[in-house]
Each structure stands twice: as C-alpha cells, then as structure tokens.
C-alpha positions in Angstrom: -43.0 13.0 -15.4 -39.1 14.0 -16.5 -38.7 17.6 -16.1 -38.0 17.0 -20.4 -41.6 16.4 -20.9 -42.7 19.1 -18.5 -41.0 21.5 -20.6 -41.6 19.9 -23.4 -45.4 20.8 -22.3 -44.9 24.3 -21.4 -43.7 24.7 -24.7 -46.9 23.3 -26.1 -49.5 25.1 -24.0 -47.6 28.5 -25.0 -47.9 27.5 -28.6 -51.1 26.9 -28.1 -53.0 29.7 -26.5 -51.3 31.8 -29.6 -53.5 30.4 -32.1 -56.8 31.1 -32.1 -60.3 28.6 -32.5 -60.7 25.8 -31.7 -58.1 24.4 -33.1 -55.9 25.6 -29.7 -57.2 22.0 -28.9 -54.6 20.1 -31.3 -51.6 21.4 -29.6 -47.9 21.8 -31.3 -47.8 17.9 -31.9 -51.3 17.2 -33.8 -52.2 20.3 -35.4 -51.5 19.1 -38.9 -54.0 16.1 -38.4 -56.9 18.5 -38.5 -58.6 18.7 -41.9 -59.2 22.2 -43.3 -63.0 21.2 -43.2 -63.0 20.4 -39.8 -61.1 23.2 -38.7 -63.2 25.5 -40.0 -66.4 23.9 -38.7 -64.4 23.9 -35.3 -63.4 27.8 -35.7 -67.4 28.6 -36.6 -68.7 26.3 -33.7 -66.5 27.8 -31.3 -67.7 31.6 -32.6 -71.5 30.2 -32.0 -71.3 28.0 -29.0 -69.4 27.8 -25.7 -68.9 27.4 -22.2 -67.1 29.9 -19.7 -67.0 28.6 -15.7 -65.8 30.9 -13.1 -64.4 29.1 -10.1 -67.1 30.6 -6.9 -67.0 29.2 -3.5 -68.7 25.5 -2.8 -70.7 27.7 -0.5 -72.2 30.0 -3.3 -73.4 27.6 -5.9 -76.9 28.2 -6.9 -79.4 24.9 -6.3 -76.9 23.4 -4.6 -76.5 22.9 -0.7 -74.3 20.8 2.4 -76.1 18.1 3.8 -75.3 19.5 7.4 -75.4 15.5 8.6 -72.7 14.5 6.3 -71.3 17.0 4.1 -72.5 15.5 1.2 -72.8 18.1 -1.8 -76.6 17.5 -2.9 -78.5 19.2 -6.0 -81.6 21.0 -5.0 -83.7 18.4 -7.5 -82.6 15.2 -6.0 -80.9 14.2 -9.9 -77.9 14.8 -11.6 -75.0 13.8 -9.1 -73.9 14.2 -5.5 -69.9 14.5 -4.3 -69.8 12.5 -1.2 -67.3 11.1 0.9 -66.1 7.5 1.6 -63.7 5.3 3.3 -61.3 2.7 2.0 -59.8 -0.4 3.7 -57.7 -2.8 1.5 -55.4 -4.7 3.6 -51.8 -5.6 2.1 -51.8 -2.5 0.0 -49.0 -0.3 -0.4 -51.7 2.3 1.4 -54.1 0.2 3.6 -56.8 3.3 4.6 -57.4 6.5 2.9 -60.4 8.4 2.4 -61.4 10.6 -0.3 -64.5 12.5 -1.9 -66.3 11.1 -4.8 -68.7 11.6 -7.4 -71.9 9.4 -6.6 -74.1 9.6 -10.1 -75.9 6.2 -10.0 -77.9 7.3 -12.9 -77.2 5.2 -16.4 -76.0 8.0 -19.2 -76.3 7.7 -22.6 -73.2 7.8 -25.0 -74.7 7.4 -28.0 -73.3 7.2 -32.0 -74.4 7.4 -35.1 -73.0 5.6 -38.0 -73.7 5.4 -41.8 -72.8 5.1 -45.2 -71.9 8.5 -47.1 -70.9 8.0 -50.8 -70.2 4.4 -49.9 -67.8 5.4 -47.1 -68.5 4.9 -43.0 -68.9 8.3 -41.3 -69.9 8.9 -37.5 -72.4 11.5 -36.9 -70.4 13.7 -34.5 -71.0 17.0 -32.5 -68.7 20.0 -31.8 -69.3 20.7 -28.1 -68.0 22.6 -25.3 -68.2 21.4 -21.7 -66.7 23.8 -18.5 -63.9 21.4 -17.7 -62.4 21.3 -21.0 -59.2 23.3 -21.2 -59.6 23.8 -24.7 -63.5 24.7 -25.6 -64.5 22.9 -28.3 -64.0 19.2 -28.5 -65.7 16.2 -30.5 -68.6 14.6 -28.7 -70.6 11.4 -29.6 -74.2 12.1 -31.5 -75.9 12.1 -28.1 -74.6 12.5 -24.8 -76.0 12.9 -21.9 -76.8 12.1 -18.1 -80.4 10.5 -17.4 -81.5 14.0 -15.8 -80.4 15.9 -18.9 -82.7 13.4 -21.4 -85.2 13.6 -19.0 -85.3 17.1 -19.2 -84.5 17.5 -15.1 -82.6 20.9 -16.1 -85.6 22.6 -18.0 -83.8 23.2 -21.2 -84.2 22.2 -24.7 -84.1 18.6 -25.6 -81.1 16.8 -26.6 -80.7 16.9 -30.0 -80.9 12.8 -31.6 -82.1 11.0 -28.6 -85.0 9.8 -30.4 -82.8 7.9 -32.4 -81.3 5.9 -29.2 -84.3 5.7 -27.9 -86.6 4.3 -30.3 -85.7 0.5 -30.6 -85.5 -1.0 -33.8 -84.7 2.4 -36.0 -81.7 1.7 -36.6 -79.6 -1.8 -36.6 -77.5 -1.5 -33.2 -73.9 -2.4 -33.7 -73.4 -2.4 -29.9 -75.0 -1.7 -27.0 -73.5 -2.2 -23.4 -73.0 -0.2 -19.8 -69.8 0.4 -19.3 -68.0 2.6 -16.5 -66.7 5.3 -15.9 -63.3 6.1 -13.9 -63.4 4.0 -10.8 -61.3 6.1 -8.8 -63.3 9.4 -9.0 -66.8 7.9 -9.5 -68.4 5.6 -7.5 -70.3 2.7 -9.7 -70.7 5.2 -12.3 -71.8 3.7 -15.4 -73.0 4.7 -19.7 -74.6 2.9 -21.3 -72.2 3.2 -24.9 -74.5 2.8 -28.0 -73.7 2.4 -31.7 -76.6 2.7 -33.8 -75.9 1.9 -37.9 -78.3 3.7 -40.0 -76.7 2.3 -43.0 -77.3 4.2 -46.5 -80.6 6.1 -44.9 -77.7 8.3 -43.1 -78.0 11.1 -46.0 -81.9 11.6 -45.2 -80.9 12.1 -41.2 -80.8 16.0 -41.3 -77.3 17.7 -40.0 -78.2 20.3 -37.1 -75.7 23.3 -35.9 -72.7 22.2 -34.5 -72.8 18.5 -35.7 -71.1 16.8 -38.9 -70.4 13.6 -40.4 -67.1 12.5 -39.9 -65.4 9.9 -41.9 -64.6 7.0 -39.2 -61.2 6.7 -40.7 -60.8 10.3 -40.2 -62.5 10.2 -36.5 -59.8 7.6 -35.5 -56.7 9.8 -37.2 -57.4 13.0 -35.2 -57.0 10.5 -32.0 -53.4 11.7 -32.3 -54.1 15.4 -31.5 -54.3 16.3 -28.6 -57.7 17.6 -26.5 -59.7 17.1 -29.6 -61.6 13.9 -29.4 -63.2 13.6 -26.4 -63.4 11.1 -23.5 -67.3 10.3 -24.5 -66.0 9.4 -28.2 -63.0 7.3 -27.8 -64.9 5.2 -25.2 -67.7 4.6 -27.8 -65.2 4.1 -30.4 -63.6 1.2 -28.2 -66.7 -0.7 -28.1 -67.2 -0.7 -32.0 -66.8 -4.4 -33.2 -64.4 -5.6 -35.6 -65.6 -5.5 -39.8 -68.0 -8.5 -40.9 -66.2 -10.6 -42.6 -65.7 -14.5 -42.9 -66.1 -16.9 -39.4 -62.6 -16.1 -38.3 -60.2 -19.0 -36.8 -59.5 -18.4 -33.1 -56.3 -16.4 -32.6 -53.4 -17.7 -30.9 -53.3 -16.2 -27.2 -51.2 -16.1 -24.1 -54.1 -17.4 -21.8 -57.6 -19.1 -23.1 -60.8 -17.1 -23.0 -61.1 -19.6 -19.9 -58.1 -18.9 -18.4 -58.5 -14.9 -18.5 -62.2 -15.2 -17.1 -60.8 -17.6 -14.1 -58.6 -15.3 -13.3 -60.5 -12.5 -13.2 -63.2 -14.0 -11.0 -60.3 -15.2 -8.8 -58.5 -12.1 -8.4 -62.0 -10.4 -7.4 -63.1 -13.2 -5.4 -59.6 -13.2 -3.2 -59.4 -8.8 -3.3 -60.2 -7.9 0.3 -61.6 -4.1 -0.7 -63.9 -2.1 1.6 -65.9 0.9 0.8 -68.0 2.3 3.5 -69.9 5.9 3.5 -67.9 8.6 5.5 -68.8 12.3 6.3 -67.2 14.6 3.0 -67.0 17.3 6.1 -64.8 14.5 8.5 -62.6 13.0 5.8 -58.9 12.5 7.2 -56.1 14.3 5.6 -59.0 16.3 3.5 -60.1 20.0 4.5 -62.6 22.3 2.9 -62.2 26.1 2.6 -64.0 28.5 0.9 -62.5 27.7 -2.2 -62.8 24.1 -2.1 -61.9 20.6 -0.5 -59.0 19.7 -1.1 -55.5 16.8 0.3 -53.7 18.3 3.1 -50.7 17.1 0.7 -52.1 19.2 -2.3 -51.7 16.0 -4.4 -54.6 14.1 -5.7 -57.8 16.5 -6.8 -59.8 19.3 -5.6 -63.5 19.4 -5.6 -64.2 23.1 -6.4 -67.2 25.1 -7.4 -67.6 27.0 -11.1 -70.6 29.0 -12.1 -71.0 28.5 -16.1 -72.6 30.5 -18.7 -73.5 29.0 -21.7 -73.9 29.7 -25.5 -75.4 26.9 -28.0 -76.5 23.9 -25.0 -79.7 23.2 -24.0 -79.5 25.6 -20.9 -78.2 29.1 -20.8 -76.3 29.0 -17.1 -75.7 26.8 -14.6 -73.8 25.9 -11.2 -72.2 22.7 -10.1 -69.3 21.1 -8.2 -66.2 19.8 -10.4 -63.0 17.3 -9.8 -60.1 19.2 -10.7 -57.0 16.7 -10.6 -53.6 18.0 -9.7 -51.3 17.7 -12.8 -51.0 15.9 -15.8 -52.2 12.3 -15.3 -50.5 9.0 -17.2 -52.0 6.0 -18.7 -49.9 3.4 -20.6 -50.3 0.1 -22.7 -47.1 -2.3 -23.1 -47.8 -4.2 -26.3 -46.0 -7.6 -27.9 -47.3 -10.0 -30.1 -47.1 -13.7 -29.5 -47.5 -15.6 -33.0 -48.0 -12.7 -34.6 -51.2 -11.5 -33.0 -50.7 -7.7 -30.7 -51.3 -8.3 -26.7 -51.5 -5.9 -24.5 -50.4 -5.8 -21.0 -53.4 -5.1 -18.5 -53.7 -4.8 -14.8 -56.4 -6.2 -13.2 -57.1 -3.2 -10.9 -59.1 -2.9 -7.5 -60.5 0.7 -7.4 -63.0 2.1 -4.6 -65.7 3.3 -7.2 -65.6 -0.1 -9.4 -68.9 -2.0 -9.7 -67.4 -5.5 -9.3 -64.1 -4.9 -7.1 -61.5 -4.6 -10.3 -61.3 -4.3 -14.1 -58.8 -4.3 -16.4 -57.1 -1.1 -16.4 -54.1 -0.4 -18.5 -50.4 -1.3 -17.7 -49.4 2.1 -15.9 -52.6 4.3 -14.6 -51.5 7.3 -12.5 -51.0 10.9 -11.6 -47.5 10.5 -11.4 -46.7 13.3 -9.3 -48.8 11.9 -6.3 -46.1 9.4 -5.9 -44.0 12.3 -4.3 -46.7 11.7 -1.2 -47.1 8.1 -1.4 -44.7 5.0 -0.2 -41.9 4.0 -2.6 -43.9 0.2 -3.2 -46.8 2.3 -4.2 -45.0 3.3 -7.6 -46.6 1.8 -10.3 -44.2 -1.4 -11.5 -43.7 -0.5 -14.9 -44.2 3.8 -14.4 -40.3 4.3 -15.3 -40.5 1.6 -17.3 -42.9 3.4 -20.5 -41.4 6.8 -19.2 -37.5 5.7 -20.5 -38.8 4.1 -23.1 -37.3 3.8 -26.1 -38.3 6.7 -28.8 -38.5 4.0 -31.9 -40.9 1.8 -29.6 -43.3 4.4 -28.9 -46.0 4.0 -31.4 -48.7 6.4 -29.9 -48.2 9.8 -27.9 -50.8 12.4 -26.6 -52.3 14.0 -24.5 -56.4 13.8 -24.1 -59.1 15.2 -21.9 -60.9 13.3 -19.1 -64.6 14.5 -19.4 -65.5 18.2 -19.5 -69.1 17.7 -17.5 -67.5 16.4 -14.4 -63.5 17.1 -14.5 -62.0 20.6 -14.4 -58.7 20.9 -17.0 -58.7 16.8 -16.5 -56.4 16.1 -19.2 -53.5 12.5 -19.3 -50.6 11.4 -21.4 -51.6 8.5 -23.5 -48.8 6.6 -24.2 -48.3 3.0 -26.3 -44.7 1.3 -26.0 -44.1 -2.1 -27.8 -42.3 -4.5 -26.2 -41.1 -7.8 -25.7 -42.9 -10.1 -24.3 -42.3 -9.4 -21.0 -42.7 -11.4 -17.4 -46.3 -11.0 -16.3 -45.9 -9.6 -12.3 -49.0 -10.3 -9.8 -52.3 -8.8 -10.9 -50.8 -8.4 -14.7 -51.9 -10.4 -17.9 -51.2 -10.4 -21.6 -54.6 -10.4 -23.1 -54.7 -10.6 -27.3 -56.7 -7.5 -29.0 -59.9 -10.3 -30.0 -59.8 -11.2 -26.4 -60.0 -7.6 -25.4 -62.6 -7.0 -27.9 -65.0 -9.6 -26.7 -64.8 -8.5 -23.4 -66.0 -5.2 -24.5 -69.2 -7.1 -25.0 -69.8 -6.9 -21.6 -70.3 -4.4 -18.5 -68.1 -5.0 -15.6 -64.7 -5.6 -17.3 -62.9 -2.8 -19.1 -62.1 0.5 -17.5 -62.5 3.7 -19.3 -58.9 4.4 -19.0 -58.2 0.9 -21.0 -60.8 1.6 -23.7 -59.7 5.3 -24.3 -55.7 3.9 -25.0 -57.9 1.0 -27.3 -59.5 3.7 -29.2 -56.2 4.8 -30.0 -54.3 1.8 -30.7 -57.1 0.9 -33.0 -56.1 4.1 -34.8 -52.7 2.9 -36.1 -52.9 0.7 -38.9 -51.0 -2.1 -38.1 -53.4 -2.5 -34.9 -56.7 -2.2 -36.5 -59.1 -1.2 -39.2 -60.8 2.2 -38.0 -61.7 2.8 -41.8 -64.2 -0.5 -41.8 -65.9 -1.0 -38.7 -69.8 -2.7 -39.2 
C-alpha cells in the first residue's frame, strides 16, 4: 500500500476516534451515508450493548487448554472451534511449503436474514451488534448469526434472538438458502449456511427487539460505502440475494459459456497439486509462541492471540477465546469491463489450504500487501500495482470493511472496484459476466467470501445492480 494511502489512513483513524458512537465506524470518507435515524439507533445501541476484549496470554484463557500432543488450542466443551496447525505442499508455487495455524470450526453457522415489505418498500431485518474483533464496536449484523454451539445453547446463555424463524421450515418463503465458506486462508473448510427468508407483508406483525431495526434494502446496500459499518456476515448474505422477479430473461452475452466456466473450474481443480496435512501448532516452522501469542518469525502474516471479553447486551456476560489478528490492512480488488454491454468481472480461480474443494473464485487481487516484503518477487499478485495506480476516474468503489468480529482481531481490508478494459486473461484468471456469478452463488463450493463481500458492493452502485428490488 503507497505510503499516500497510509497517510491517507492515519488521517482517517485520527478523525475517527474524535467522534463519538458508533458512528466512529463510518470513517472520514462515509460518514455522510449514515441516516440521522440510524445514527441515533447506532449511538443508543452502543450506550446499551458492547463488547471490551483485553489481550491475556494463550496460557491464561479460561475453558481453554494446549493439547500437550499437538499444540492444538481446544475448548474445554469439545464445540465452538479449535486453532490448529497444518502443513502445505503445492509444487510449482511461488512458495512450495509453508506451514501456518488455522481455525478448524467444522460446525455449519447460520447467517440468516429477514426480508419484508414495509409501506410497500423491501427492508432487511437487521441487528446492531458488537463483536471483540471489531475495531469500531457497533456494526450491522444479519437477523440471526450465529455458530452451531451458540444456537445450540453450548455457551449457557440466552437464546439467539429470531432463530425460530430459520429454523422452522416453511414460515417464511426462502429466497435463498446455500453453505457457503468462509476465508480459505484462515479457516479450514469452514462453512455458513447463508439464509434469506421473505416474510412478505406479515413483516409489520414480526415484533422489533433491542438493538435490531428494519432497514430499507436500498439503504442497507448505500451504507456499503462507509467504512466498518456493515459487517462481513451481512454483505456475504447480501451477495447471495437473487436478482428481482421479473419476465424469463434472454441469456446474456458472455466471455465464456456456463459450460465453458464450469470445465474450467473442474479442470483447474482436477490438475491443482495442493496438499494439507495436520502438523503440531507447537512445531510449526518459522512460527513461535510466547506468552503473548504465536506468531511468523517474519512478523508478517497474523498472530493468534488470546483476549478475555466482557460483555453488555449478548447472550453471555464474559467470555475467553483465541483470535487471528492479521498484520496490517489487507486488499481485495475486482477489475471490471463489459463485453456487449453486460459488466464482467475479473476472478481468480484460487487454491487456498482451508478451501473445501481445492479453489474458488476469489477476486482479481486478494492480499495483505505488506507480506510481500517477505515473500519472493513472482509471489506478487499480477495485477496488485495494477488496481493500486489506478486511475482515480476508474475507480468506482473505495472502502475499507471488517473481516468478522467473532474470530478476527481489528481484521479490517481495502475494498477496491477499477473498471477496465477488457483485459488479457493470465493463467488461473477468467472474465465471468455478473448473471454468471450470480448463478453460481446458487451453489456451495464456488465463490469465496472475499468475492461475495466486493459483489455486495458492486451490487450497491446503480449502474451494477438493483439493491432497491431484490425478491
């Protein structure tokens, strides 16, 4: 990242921590974007509810304990998630062997929203919730979500609010309804299963508890362009909303056939010579573990650190867990054209050592970019400097969101859309059309989270999509 934009940055976060509430969260850039409404529901939720996590040592987390065979960072109850470590062969790679730490969680969460008809407008059922990895406090969470040992009640606090609504087939007409997973670098086979329920016009009679709202959709997608408000939970959701009912529509004109993208995929996977075996978190080379953490002899990458939270407003009042704290700003970046009229974007089939099925398709730069300061030259990301010297008039989308706040410690990247023309497609790289994109969201297996977080927003601008009319 130019030393422009890390100023640029500074400048930001100063600004920031001046004003008070939650609206800290929209940064210099986005501020504006907030409705008064919503900022004063933010400023009262973030008075009644939050989340404070002191960094402790690993050694010192309460129901937590070292597996003393492997290293492996265990809950006491067997649930929620572990952070283990594992080893990574893929020959002809820029870097052949690392190792790394993990987050194993092979439970299925649910990310679940609520739409409906207000006044003859479409509003999403939202909540204001704080998580101890957000930066910011307050951010704006689907209706429900929530890990399998949280609806289960494995942490011995209240219910989630609004499960009964995912849970209870045939309630509610379901919109969409598909696992999808979670980022394959930092979670291994994670997946969520990502819900929209439409309660149509009976959405009045669904009662509105503390610290939730109805949102107008339009609205939901418009605050996309502040910064660390919407988070990671939401825009993945809103990425798997299907396109307005409408008339049968003509097939769009694309780069590639539906055929042609699918062969390719299951090439690309078939030929990908990726290995991921278990490995000993307390053994892993190039990683060390002190009392304040584990962490890349490098000091690139991530830390796995401990935090002790106390809570105010969730369904527990204190806990303790492990967290991924990334090292800097990360960057994720979609190059889009349009061939006969219709947007593409540029995706990477990517291999990554937590992915379910070898590779998805993950967005045209994904990085931390200052990790590239340990890493060969022919690791850089093709087109990195690219989207960074792009242009001003070609960038169409600009900010900077939060990774998820259960999980990741002050996780936060640069989303960034460039238009462009229709460039050469380099190995591993395909223009896909938005339809074809959108039926692939169908399906598990095939989209990362970083791709349908930068959909979510690109679906926000008007000439890309209709966030105001989604069935």
């Amino acid at each position: 990242m130019s030393g422009e934009r890390e100023a640029a940055g500074a400048r930001s976060t100063a600004r920031s921590t001046a004003r008070s509430g939650a609206c800290e969260a929209a940064g210099a850039r986005g501020s504006a974007a907030v409705p008064p409404q919503l900022r004063r529901l933010l400023d009262e939720a973030t008075a009644r509810t939050y989340t404070r996590a002191e960094r402790v040592p690993l050694a010192e987390l309460d129901s937590w304990y070292t597996d003393p065979a492997t290293g492996t960072l265990r809950h006491t109850s067997g649930g929620f998630f572990s952070v283990r470590g594992v080893r990574v062969h893929r020959p002809g790679h820029p870097v052949p062997d690392w190792d790394q730490p993990i987050i194993d969680q092979p439970e299925t969460g649910v990310l679940g929203l609520l739409v409906g008809d207000l006044g003859g407008v479409r509003h999403c059922l939202v909540q204001l919730k704080a998580e101890p990895g957000n930066h910011n406090g307050i951010q704006i969470s689907p209706t429900v979500q929530a890990t399998r040992s949280n609806y289960l009640g494995l942490h011995g606090g209240r219910r989630v609010p609004y499960l009964e609504h995912f849970t209870t087939r045939g309630r509610h007409r379901v919109l969409a309804d598909v696992r999808q997973s979670e980022q394959g670098a930092w979670f291994l086979r994670k997946r969520n299963r990502n819900l929209v329920l439409d309660a149509g016009d009976t959405a009045e009679d669904i009662p509105v508890l503390d610290h939730f709202t109805w949102l107008p959709l339009a609205t939901l997608h418009a605050l996309l362009a502040v910064d660390d408000l919407v988070n990671m939970d939401t825009r993945s959701v809103l990425a798997c909303l299907p396109p307005p009912p409408g008339p049968p529509a003509v097939p769009a004109p694309a780069l590639h056939s539906e055929t042609e993208v699918l062969s390719w995929i299951t090439d690309q996977r078939t030929a990908a010579d990726l290995r991921v075996t278990p490995a000993p978190l307390h053994d892993l080379a190039r990683w060390h573990r002190d009392a304040d953490g584990i962490r890349h002899d490098s000091g690139n990458f991530f830390e796995v650190i401990g935090v002790r939270v106390t809570a105010h407003g969730r369904e527990v009042a204190g806990w303790c867990q492990p967290m991924l704290a990334p090292v800097g700003t990360g960057l994720v970046a979609l190059l889009t054209t349009r061939v006969d009229g219709v947007p593409h974007v540029l995706l990477e089939l990517r291999p990554e050592p937590g992915s379910a099925d070898v590779a998805e398709l993950a967005p045209t730069v994904r990085c931390l970019p200052r990790n590239y300061t340990a890493l060969p030259a022919e690791a850089r990301p093709p087109f990195l400097d690219h989207v960074l010297a792009a242009d001003p008039t070609r960038v169409v989308f600009d900010s900077v969101q939060s990774e998820e706040g259960g999980r990741f410690h002050h996780a936060r990247t640069r989303h960034l859309i460039v238009e462009s023309e229709p460039l050469p497609e380099p190995p591993g790289h395909r223009w896909l059309s938005l339809p074809q994109l959108t039926e692939l969201l169908r399906h598990s297996h095939y989209v990362t989270m970083e791709t349908r977080s930068l959909l979510a927003c690109l679906r926000s601008l008007p000439e890309y999509g209709t966030p105001g009319g989604a069935a």
